[in-house]
C-alpha positions in Angstrom: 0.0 0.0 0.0 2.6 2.5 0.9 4.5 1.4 -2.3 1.6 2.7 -4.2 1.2 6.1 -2.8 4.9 6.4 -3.6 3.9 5.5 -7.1 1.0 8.0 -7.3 3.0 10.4 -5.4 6.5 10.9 -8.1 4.3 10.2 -10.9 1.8 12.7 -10.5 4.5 14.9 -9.3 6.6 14.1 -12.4 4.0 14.6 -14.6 3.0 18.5 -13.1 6.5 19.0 -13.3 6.5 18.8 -16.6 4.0 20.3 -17.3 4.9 23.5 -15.2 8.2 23.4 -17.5 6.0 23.1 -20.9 3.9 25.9 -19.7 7.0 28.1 -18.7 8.6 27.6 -22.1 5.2 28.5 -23.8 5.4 31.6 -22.3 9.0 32.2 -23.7 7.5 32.1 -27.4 6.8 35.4 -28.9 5.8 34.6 -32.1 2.3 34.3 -32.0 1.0 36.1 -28.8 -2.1 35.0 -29.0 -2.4 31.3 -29.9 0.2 31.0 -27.4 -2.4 32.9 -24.7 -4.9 30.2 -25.4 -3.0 27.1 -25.6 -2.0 28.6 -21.8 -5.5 29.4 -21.0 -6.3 25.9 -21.7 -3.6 23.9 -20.0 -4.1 26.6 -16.9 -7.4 24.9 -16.6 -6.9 21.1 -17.0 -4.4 21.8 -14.7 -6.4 23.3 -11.9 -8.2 20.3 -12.6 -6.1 17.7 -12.3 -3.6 18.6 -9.3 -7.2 18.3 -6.8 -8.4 15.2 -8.8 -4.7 14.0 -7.9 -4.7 15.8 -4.6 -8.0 13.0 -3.7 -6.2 10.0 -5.3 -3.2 10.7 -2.7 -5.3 11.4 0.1 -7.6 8.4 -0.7 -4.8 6.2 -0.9 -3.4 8.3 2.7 -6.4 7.1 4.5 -5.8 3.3 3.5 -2.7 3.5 4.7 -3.5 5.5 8.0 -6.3 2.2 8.6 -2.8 0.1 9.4 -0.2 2.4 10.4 -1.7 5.4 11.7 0.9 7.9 10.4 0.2 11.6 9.2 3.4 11.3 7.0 1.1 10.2 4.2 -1.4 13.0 4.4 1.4 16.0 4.7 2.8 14.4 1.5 -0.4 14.5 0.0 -0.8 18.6 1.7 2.8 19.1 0.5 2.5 18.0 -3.0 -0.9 19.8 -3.4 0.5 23.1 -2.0 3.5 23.0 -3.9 1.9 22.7 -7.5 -0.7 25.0 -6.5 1.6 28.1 -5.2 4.0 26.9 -8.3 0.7 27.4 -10.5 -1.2 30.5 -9.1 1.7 32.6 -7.8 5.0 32.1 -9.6 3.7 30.6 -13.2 0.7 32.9 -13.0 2.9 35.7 -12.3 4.7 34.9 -15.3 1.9 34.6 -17.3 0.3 38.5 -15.6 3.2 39.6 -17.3 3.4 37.8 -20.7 -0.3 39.1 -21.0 0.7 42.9 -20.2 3.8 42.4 -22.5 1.5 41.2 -25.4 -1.2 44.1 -24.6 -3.6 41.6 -24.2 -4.0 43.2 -20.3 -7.6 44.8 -20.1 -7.4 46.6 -17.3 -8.2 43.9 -14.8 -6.0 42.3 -11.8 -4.9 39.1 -10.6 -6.5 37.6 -7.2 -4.2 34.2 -8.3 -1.9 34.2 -5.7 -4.8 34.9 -3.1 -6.7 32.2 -4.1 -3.2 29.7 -4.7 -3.1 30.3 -0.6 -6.7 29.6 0.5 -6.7 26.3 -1.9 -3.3 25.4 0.0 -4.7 26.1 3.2 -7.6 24.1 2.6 -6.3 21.4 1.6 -3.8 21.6 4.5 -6.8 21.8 6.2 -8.4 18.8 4.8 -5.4 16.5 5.0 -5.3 17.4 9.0 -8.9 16.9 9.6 -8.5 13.2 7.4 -6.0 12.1 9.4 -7.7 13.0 12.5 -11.0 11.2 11.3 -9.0 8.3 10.7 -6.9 8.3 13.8 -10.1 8.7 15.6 -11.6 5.2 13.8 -7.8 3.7 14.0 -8.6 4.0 18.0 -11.9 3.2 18.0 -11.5 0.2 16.1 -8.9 -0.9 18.0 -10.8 -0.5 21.6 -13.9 -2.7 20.5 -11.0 -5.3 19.1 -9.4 -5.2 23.1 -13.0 -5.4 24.5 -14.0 -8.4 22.0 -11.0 -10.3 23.0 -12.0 -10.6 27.1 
């Protein structure tokens, strides 16, 4: 079980790492401003997609492993990799990406609430991982009393 979060864990965070790095070098191309603004537009989305959908695959795989073990190491991974793409998403690359827009004049006037929201998400989900492992601590115990209690 633990091997598999470790799976789920560098492979997700291989594959967002990647990505980051394709979406930084999309913003180095300043041929055609505007393609380039939607092709990011579009990847900016799948990927505030799919680091939660992969957020909930870690922690879902956190609490099978806290069922056994009872560790939190497996749900601050889960916080820690969440947090990280997020802040790397909607404060440094989104930062970037302010910019490109101003530097194309495709700016309108309008400001960025991005890094804001990057922190809430990450404190949420900080948030959520803490109050998982608590729930499962909680059953862990539980569970384990009414085993003691069966067994006199």
């Amino acid at each position: 079980m633990k091997r598999w979060f470790f799976i789920l864990f560098f492979s997700f965070s291989g594959i967002f790492l990647l990505w980051d790095a394709y979406l930084y070098i999309l913003m180095l191309d300043h041929m055609d401003p505007l393609n380039t603004a939607d092709k990011l537009n579009t990847l900016f989305r799948y990927q505030r997609l799919f680091v939660p959908i992969s957020f909930l695959i870690l922690i879902v795989q956190s609490n099978r492993i806290a069922r056994q073990f009872r560790s939190a190491n497996y749900f601050m991974l889960s916080a820690l990799f969440f947090v990280f793409f997020t802040l790397a998403d909607y404060i440094a690359l989104g930062e970037i990406y302010w910019d490109y827009r101003q530097d194309h004049g495709m700016w309108q006037g309008e400001f960025s609430v991005l890094g804001f929201v990057g922190l809430v998400f990450s404190l949420l989900a900080v948030l959520l991982s803490w109050l998982n492992f608590v729930i499962a601590n909680f059953r862990g115990k539980r569970r384990n009393h009414a085993s003691l209690h069966d067994h006199h």
